[in-house]
C-alpha positions in Angstrom: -144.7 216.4 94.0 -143.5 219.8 92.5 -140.6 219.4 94.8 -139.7 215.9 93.8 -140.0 217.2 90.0 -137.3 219.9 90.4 -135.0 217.3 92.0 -135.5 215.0 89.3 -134.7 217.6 86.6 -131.8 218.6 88.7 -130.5 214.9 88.6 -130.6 215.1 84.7 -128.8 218.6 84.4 -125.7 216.9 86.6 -125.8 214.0 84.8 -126.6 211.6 87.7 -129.3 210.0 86.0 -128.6 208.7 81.8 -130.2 207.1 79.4 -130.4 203.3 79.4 -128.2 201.9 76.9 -128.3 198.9 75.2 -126.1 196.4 73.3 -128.4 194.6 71.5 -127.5 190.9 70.3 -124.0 190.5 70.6 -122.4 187.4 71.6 -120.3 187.8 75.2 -117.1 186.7 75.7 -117.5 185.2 79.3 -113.7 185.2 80.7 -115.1 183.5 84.5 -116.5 180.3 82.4 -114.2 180.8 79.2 -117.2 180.3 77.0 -119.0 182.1 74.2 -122.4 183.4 74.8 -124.0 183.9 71.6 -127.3 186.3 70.8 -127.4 188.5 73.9 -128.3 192.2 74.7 -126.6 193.7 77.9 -128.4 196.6 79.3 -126.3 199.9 80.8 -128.0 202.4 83.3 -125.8 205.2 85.4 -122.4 203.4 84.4 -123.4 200.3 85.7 -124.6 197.0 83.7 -128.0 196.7 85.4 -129.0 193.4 83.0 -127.3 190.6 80.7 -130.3 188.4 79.1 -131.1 186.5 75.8 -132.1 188.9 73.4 -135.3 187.5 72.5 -136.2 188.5 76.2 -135.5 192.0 76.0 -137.6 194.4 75.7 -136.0 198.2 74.7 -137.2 200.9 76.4 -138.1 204.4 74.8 -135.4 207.3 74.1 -132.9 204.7 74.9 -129.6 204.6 72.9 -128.8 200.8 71.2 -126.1 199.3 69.8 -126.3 196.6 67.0 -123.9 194.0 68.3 -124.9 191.4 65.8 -121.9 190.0 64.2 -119.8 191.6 67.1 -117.7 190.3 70.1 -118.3 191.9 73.7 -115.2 191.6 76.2 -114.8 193.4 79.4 -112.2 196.3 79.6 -108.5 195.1 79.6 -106.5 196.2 82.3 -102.6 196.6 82.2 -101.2 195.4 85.7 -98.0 196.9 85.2 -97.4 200.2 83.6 -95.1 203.3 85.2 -96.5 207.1 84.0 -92.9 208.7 85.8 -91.4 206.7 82.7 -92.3 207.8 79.4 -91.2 204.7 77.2 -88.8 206.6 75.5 -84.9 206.8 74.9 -84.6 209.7 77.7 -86.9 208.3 80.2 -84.3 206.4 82.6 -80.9 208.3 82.8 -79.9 205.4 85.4 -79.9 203.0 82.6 -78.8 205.2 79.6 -77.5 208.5 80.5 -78.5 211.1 78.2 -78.9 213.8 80.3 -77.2 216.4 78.4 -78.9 215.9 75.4 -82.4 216.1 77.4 -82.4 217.4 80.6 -84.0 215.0 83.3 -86.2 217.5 84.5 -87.3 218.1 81.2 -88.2 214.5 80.6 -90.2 214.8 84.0 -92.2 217.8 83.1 -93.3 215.9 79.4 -94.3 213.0 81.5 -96.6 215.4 83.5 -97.6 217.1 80.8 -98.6 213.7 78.5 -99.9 211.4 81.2 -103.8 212.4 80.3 -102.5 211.5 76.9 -101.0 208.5 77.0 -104.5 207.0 79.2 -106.5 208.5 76.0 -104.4 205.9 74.1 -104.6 203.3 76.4 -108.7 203.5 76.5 -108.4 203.8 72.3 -106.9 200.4 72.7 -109.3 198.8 74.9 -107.3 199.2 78.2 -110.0 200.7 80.9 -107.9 200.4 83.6 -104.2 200.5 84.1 -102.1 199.9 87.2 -99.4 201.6 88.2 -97.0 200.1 90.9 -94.6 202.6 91.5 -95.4 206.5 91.1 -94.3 209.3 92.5 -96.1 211.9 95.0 -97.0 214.3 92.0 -98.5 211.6 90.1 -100.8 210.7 92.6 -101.7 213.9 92.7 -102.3 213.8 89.2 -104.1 210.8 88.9 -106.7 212.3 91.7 -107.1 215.5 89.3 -107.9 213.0 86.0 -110.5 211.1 88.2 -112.8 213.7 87.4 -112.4 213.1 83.6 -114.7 209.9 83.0 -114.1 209.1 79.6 -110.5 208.0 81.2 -108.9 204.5 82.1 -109.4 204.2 86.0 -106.1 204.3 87.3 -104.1 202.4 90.5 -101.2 203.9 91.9 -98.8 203.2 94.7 -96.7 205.6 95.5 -92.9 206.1 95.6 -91.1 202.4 95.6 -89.7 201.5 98.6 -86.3 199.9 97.8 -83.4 198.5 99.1 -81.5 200.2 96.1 -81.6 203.3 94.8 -80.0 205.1 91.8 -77.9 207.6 91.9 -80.4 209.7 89.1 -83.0 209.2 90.5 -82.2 210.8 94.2 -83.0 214.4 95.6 -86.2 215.2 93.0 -88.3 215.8 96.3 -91.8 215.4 95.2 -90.5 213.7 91.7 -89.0 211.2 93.1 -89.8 207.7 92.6 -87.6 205.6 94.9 -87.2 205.9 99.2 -84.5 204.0 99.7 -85.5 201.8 102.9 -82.7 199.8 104.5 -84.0 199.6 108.3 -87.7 198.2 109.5 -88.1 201.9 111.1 -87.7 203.7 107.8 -89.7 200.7 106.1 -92.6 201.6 108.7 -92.2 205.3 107.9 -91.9 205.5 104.7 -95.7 203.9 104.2 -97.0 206.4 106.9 -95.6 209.0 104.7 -97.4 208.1 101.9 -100.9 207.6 103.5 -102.0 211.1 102.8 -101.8 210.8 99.4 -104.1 207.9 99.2 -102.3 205.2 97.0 -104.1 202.3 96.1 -101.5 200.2 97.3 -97.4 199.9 98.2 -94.8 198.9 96.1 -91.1 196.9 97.3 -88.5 197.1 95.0 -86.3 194.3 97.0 -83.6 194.5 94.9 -80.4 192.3 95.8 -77.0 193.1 94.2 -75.1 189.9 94.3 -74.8 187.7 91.5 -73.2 184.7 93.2 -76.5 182.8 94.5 -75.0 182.2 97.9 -74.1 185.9 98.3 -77.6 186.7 96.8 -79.4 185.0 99.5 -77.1 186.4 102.5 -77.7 189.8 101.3 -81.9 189.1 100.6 -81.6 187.5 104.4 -80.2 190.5 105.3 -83.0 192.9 104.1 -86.0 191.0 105.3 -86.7 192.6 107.9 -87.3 195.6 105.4 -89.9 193.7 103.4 -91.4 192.0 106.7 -91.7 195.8 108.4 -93.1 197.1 104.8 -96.0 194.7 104.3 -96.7 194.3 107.9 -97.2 198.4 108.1 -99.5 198.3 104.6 -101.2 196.0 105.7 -101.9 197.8 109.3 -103.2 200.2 106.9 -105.5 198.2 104.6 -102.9 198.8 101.4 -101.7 195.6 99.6 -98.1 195.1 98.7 -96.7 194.8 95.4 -93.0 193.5 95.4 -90.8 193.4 92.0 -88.6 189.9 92.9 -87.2 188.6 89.6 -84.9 185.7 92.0 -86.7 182.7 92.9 -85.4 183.1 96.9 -86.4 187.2 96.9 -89.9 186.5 95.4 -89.8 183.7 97.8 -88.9 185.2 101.3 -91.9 188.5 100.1 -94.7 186.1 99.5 -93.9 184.5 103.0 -93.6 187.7 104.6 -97.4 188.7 103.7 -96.8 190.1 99.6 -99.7 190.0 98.0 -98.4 190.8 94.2 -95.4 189.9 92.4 -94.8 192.3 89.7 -92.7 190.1 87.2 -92.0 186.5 86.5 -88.8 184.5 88.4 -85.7 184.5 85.5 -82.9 182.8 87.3 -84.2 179.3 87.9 -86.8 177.1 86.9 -89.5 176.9 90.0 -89.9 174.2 91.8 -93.3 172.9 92.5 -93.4 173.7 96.0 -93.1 177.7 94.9 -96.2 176.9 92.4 -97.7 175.8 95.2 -96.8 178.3 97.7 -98.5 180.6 95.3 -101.4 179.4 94.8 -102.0 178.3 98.3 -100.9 181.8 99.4 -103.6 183.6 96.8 -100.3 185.3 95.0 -100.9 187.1 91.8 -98.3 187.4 89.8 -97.7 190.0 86.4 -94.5 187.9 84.4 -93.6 191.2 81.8 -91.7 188.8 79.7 -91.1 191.6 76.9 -90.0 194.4 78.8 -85.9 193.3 79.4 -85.5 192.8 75.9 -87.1 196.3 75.0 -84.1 197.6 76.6 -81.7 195.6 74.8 -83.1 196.3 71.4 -83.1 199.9 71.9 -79.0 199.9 73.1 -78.6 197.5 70.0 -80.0 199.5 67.9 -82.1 196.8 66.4 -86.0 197.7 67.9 -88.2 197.4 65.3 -91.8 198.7 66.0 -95.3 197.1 63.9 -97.3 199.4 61.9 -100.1 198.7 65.1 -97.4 200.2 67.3 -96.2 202.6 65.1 -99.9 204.2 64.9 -100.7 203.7 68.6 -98.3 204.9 70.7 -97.7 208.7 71.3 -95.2 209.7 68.4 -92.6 211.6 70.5 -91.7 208.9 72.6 -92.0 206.2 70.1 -90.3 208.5 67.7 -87.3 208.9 70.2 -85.6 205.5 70.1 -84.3 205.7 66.9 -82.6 208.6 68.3 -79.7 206.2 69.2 -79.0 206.5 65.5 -78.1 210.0 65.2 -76.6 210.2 68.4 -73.9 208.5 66.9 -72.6 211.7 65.7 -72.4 213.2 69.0 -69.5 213.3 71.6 -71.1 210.4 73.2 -70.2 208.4 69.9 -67.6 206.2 71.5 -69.8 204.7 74.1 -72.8 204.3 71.7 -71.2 202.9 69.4 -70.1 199.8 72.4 -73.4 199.4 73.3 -74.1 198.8 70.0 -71.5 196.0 69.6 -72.4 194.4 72.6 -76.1 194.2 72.1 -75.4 192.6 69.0 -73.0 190.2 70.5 -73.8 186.5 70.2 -72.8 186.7 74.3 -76.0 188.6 74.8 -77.9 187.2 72.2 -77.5 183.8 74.0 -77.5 185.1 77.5 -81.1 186.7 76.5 -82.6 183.5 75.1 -81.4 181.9 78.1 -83.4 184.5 80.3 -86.4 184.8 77.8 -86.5 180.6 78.4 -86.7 180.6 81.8 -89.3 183.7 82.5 -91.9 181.6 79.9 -91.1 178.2 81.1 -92.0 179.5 84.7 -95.1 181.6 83.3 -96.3 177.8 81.6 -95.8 176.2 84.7 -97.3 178.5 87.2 -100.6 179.2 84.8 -100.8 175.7 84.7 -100.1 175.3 88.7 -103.0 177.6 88.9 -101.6 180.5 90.0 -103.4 183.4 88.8 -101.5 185.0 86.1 -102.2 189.3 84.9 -100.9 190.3 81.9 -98.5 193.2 82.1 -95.9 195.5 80.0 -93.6 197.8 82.9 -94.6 200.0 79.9 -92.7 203.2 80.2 -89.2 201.7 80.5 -87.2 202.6 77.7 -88.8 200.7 74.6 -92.0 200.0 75.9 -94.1 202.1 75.1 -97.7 203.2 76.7 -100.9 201.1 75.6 -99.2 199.5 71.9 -96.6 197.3 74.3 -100.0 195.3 75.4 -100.6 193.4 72.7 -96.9 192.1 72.2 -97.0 190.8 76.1 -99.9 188.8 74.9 -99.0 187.5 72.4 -95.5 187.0 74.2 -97.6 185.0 77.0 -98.8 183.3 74.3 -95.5 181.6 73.0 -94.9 180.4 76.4 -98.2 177.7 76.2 -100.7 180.1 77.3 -104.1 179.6 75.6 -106.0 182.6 74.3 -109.1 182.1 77.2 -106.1 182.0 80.0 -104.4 185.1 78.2 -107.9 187.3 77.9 -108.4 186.2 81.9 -105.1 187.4 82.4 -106.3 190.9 80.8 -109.6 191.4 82.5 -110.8 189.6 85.7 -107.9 188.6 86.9 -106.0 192.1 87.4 -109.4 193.1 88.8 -108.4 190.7 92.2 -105.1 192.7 92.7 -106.7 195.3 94.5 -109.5 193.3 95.6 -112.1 195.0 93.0 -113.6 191.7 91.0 -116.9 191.9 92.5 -116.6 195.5 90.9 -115.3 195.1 87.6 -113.4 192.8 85.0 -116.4 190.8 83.8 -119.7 190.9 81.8 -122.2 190.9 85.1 -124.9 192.4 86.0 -123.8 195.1 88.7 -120.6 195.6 87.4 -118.8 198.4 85.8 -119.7 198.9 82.4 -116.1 199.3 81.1 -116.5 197.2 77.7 -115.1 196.6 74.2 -117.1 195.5 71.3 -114.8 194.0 68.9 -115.4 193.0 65.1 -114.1 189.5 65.6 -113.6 186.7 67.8 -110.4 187.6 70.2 -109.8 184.1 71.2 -109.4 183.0 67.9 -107.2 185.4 67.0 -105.3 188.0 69.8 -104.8 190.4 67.2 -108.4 190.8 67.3 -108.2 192.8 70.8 -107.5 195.3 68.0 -110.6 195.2 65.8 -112.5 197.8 68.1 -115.6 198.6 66.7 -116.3 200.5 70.0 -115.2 201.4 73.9 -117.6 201.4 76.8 -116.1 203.3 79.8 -118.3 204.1 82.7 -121.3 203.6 80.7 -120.5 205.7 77.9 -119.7 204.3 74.4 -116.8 206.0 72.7 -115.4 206.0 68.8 -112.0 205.0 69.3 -111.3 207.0 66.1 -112.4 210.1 68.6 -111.0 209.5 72.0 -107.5 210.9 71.1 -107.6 214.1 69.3 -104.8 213.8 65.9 -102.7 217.0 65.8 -100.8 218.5 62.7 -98.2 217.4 64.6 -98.6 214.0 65.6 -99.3 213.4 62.1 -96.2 214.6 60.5 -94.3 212.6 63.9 -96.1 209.6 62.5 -94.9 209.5 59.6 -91.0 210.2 60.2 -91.2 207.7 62.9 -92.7 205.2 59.8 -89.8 206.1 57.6 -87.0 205.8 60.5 -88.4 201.9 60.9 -88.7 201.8 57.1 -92.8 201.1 57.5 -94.0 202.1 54.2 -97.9 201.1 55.3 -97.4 202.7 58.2 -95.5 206.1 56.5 -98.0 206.0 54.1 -101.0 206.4 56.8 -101.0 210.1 58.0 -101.0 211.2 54.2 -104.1 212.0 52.1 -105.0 209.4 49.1 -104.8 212.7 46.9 -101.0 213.8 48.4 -99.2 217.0 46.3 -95.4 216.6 46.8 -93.3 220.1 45.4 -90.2 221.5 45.2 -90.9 225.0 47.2 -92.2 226.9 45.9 -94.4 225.5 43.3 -92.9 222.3 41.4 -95.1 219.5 41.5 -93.2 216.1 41.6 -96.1 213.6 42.4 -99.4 213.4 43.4 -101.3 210.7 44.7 -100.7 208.2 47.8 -99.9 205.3 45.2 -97.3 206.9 43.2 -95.3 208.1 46.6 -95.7 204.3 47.7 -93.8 203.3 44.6 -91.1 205.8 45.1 -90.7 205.4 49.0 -90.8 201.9 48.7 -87.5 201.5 46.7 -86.3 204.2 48.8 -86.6 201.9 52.2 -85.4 199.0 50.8 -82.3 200.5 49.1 -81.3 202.9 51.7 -80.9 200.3 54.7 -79.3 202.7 56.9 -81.9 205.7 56.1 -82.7 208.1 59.1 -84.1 211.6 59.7 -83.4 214.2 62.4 -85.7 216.2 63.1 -83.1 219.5 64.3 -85.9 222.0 64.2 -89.8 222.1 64.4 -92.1 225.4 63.9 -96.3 224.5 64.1 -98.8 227.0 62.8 -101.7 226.6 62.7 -102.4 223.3 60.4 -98.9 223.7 59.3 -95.9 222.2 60.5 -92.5 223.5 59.7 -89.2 220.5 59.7 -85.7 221.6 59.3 -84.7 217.5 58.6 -81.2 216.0 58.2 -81.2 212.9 56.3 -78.4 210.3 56.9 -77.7 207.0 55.0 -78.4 208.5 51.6 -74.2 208.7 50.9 -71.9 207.4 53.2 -70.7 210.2 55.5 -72.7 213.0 54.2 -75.8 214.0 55.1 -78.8 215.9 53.0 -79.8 218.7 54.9 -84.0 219.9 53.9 -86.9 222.3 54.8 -90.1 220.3 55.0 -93.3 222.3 55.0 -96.5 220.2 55.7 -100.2 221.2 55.1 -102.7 219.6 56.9 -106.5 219.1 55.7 -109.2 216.9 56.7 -106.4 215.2 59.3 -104.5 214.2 56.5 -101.4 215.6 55.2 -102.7 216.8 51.9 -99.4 219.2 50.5 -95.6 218.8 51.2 -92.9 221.4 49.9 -89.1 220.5 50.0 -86.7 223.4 50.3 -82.8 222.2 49.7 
């Protein structure tokens, strides 16, 4: 008995064995019968919901820790199917796309991505997103994600390793361990290149089949020609017990993978309208398919110049890489002016504007159809290409999915069981049942009335454990001051306003006040953004001490051609900028 005591204890100091927890009368959202289930209590033990009952019928056991749910909305975690942590969503993050290499060095942008991936899954969880999936990594990352398995109060994450293509960029080859392509163009190498990446455990194996011919006959001779690539590729995963993801954005490529044994189409068909035999070759064939509808036109905001982030996104995405696409902006000045300045232009053309509508048609008319072909849609961003950012882009696919006839019960599906039967894990997570994962979100109101209240987080359950989402990301001196020149870049006053404290001192170094208060700097700033259309700041120098952050800024727009060069110094207190001094 003594024996059995000591184990017991032992069990407790480890943490194996926790407190029940209970959320007391809340009403589920049930995504499997797309109904409301009013006056419940859902009861957590060891990570795992052990009971889901009517209130009335529960019974709460001592030194047990509740949670008043009444008024409150209970969803299961939202998973993103389609997010890349080698890509940091920023301006510098694909150098095959936009070439900046000189400016930041690619390596560089590779060792921040290391560096911020634990970070960027802290603001995926603050948002509600408990699991994210990852098709298309590199070997490093899967190391990575093995070391931040051990860290529970994380998003799970789903990896596959390097993507093997039939195309690969020129930027992109000879990173060893770094890099996220193999560029496959025989069955042999298609067979070797999954053995190589068994012992690193991925959860499953990416395709980029990737065609280069625009002319549709041409397209299909050269997708015919690289099918025995994809046929070797799934045929070997699947030897191995590893699904296949496959990105196929043609009709015939997406086509010729799902008959050669995919299992996962990573974005939605854009150059035809599908047919219905390919809806239902889909759904006969169990296909799951993530359409990304926002993720293309990310790209083409950011090289016209014309991306314009929410206050939501402005204050939930990590503020370097956010803060980096305006960076286009000051670029200008640079000896890369010429071709800048093109891009520019062209992205603003009525050419492109038309060619992207025509594109943007297509991908929703195809995501209508197949949702309604029953075909089992999961939402996704590709967040980390350049403008779409880690764990904010979520919401605008959503609501993207939205315009093209979703309803809000397919959309939350789409977020939460349904990317839970890409890997096969439904029985495991994904839903409010008993013996599953107790990855939840209690919300303050009713998401399917309204998707923007997947934001409204009163609080996150992962693995058991209920989390503030005003805690899970710890707010640096420096993230705050980034926050608040990324706000005034975009010309977000509500946003600007945010990281500053109600009772704000603003001086002329080194002791001239010139306001005080958060209302009298809305008043000024506000005129500012709306007369100074072209306003933008440079951050060309940054020194942090302590809760002080030190800004050598260069402000452009003010006067045409001439720039105001400054010395901000920022006090933090409280996690609120509470003291600013300008040095001219």
């Amino acid at each position: 008995m003594k024996k059995f005591q000591l184990i017991i204890v032992a069990m407790f100091c480890l943490g194996s064995i926790r407190a029940q927890t209970y959320i007391q009368n809340v009403t589920i959202v049930d995504v499997i019968h797309k109904k409301m289930l009013p006056a419940q209590t859902v009861i957590i033990s060891n990570g795992i919901i052990t009971a889901v009952k009517p209130d009335k019928k529960v019974k709460i056991s001592q030194n047990s820790q509740v949670i008043n749910g009444q008024g409150k909305y209970l969803i299961p975690g939202m998973t993103d199917s389609h997010v890349h942590f080698f890509q940091s969503g920023g301006l510098y993050t694909r150098p095959d796309a936009l070439n900046l290499k000189k400016h930041v060095p690619y390596q560089q942008e590779i060792d921040w991505g290391h560096h911020n991936m634990e970070n960027f899954l802290q603001y995926y969880l603050r948002s509600g997103i408990t699991s994210v999936i990852d098709p298309g990594a590199t070997y490093n990352f899967l190391k990575l994600r093995d070391s931040l398995k051990k860290k529970e109060n994380l998003p799970s994450v789903y990896m596959s390793g390097p993507l093997i293509t039939t195309y690969e960029p020129e930027a992109f080859k000879n990173l060893d361990k770094d890099e996220p392509f193999k560029l496959t163009l025989t069955a042999e190498d298609a067979r070797k290149y999954v053995q190589e990446q068994l012992p690193y455990k991925p959860d499953f194996i990416k395709i980029w089949y990737i065609v280069t011919r625009n002319n549709p006959q041409k397209l299909k001779e050269e997708a015919k020609k690289l099918e025995p690539v994809i046929k070797a590729t799934i045929e070997e995963a699947h030897r191995n017990n590893l699904k296949v993801a496959v990105h196929a954005t043609e009709r015939f490529t997406a086509e010729t993978a799902v008959l050669n044994g995919a299992d996962y189409l990573v974005h939605d068909i854009e150059d035809e309208i599908v047919s219905d035999d390919f809806v239902k070759l889909l759904k006969t064939k169990k296909i799951i398919l993530c359409p990304t509808l926002t993720v293309s036109d990310n790209y083409y905001d950011t090289y016209g110049q014309k991306k314009h982030y929410n206050t939501y996104e402005l204050e939930n995405s990590n503020p370097k890489s956010i803060g980096s696409i305006s960076d286009l902006k000051h670029l200008e000045n640079t000896s890369d002016s010429t071709w800048i300045k093109k891009y520019k232009t062209r992205f603003n053309s009525s050419q492109i504007n038309a060619y992207v509508s025509k594109v943007d048609s297509i991908r929703k008319g195809n995501l209508k159809k197949l949702a309604d072909g029953g075909v089992t849609i999961a939402a996704g961003t590709d967040a980390g290409n350049i403008g779409t950012q880690h764990a904010s882009s979520f919401l605008e696919e959503l609501k993207a999915m939205k315009e093209s006839g979703m309803d809000n019960w397919q959309i939350l599906q789409s977020a939460t069981i349904n990317p839970a039967k890409i890997l096969g894990k439904e029985s495991m997570y994904g839903s409010i049942e008993t013996g599953k994962a107790a990855d939840l979100v209690l919300l303050n109101a009713n998401p399917i009335e309204n998707l923007d209240h997947l934001t409204l987080i009163d609080t996150v359950i992962k693995n058991g454990q209920p989390l503030d989402p005003k805690k899970i990301l710890k707010i640096t001196p420096e993230v705050l001051v980034q926050q608040q020149v990324n706000a005034y870049n975009a010309k977000n006053i509500d946003a600007f306003l945010e990281p500053y404290a109600d009772d704000i001192e603003i001086y002329t170094f080194p002791n001239t006040l010139v306001s005080k208060g958060k209302e009298g700097m809305r008043k000024t700033y506000e005129k500012l953004f709306k007369n100074v259309p072209d306003l933008h700041c440079e951050i060309k120098q940054r020194i942090i001490n302590l809760n002080s952050v030190i800004d050598k800024e260069s402000v452009s727009g003010m006067r045409p051609g001439q720039k105001v060069e400054a010395t901000a110094i920022y006090e933090i207190k409280d996690h609120k900028i509470s003291k600013v001094y300008f040095l001219y």
